[in-house]
C-alpha positions as CSV (number, residue, x, y, z in Angstrom):
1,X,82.1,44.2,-37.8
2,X,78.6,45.7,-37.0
3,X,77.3,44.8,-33.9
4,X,73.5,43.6,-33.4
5,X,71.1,44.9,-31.2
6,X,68.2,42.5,-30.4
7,X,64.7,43.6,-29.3
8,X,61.8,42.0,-27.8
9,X,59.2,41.6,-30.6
10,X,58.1,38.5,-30.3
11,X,56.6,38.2,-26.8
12,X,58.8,37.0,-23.9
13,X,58.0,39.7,-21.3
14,X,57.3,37.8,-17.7
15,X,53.8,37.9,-16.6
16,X,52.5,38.5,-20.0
17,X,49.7,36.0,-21.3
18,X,51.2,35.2,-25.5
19,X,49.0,32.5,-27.2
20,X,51.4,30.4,-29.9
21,X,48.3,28.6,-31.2
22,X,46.0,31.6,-31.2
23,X,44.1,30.1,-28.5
24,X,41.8,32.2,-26.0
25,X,40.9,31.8,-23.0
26,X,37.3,32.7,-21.2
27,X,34.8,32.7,-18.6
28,X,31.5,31.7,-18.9
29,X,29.2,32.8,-16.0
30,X,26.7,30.7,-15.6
31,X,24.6,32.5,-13.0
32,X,24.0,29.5,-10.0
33,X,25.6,26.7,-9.0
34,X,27.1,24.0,-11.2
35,X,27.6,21.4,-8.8
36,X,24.7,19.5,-9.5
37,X,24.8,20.4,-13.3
38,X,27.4,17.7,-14.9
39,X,25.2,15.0,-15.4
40,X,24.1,13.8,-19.0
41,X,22.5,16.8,-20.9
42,X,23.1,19.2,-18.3
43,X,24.6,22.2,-18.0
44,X,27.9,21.6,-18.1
45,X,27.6,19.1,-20.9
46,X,25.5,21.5,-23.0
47,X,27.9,24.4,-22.9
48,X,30.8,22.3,-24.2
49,X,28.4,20.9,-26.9
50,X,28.1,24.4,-27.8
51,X,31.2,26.1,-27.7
52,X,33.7,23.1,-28.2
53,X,36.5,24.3,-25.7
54,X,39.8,22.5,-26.5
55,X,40.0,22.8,-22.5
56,X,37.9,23.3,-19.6
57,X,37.0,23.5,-16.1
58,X,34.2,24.2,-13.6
59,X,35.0,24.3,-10.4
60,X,33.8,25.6,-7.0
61,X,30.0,26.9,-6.5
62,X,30.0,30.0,-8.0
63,X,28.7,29.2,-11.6
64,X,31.7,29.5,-13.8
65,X,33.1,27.9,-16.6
66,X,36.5,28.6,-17.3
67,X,37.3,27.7,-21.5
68,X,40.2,27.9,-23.1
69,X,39.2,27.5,-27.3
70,X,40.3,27.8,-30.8
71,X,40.8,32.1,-31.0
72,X,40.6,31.9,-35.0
73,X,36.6,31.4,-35.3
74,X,35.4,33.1,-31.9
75,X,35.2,36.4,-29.7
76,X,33.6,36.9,-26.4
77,X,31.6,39.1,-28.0
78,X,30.4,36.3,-30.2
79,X,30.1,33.3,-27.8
80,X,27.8,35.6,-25.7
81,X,25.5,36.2,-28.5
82,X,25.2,32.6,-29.1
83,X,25.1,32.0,-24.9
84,X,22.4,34.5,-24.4
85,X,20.2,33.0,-27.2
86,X,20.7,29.5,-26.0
87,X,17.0,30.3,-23.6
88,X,17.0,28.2,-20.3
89,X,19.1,25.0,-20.2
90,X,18.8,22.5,-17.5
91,X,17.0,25.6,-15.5
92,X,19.6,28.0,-16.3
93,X,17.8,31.4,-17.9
94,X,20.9,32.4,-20.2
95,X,19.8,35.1,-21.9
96,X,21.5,38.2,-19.6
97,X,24.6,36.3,-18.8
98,X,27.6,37.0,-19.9
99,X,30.9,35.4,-21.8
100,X,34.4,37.2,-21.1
101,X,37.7,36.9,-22.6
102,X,40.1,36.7,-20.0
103,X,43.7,36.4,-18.9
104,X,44.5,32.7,-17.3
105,X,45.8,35.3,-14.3
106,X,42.7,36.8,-13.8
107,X,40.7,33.6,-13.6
108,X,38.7,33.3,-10.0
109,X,36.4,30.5,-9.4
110,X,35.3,31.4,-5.7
């Protein structure tokens, strides 16, 4: 009988980020404090308008956004293009900040 030999091809390696659902996750710096930037039509509000995560969270005071979205459609490089041309929103200057693709790990909110 021949034996088998199995290999790990299909991602199951500890402390590796694997997507099932081709989702992405990202960081949005926003440049300034959010904490007073959830109301209606602020900030907060606007960037989900825009980049329709499938998750999100903003949290502590130093201006991120942490997305996770649909990977199929988007890039960072692409969501910062559309980020940066977005102008000023709800006193926000967007147009040097930046949009980064990151690991879930390597998420820090402080």
């Amino acid at each position: 009988m021949a034996g088998i030999t199995k290999i790990n091809q299909d991602g199951r390696d500890h402390g590796v980020q694997y997507s099932v659902a081709n989702l992405k996750c990202f960081e949005l710096d926003a440049g300034a404090d959010l904490t007073a930037k959830d109301g209606i039509d602020g900030f907060i509000a606007e960037m989900v308008k825009e980049f329709q995560p499938l998750l999100y969270k903003s949290t502590g005071s130093a201006g991120k956004i942490f997305m996770v979205c649909d990977g199929h459609a988007v890039t960072a490089a692409s969501m910062q293009t559309r980020y940066q041309a977005m102008g000023t929103v709800d006193s926000i200057a967007t147009g040097s900040l930046t949009i980064v693709e990151r690991d879930i790990d390597a998420f820090d909110a402080t």
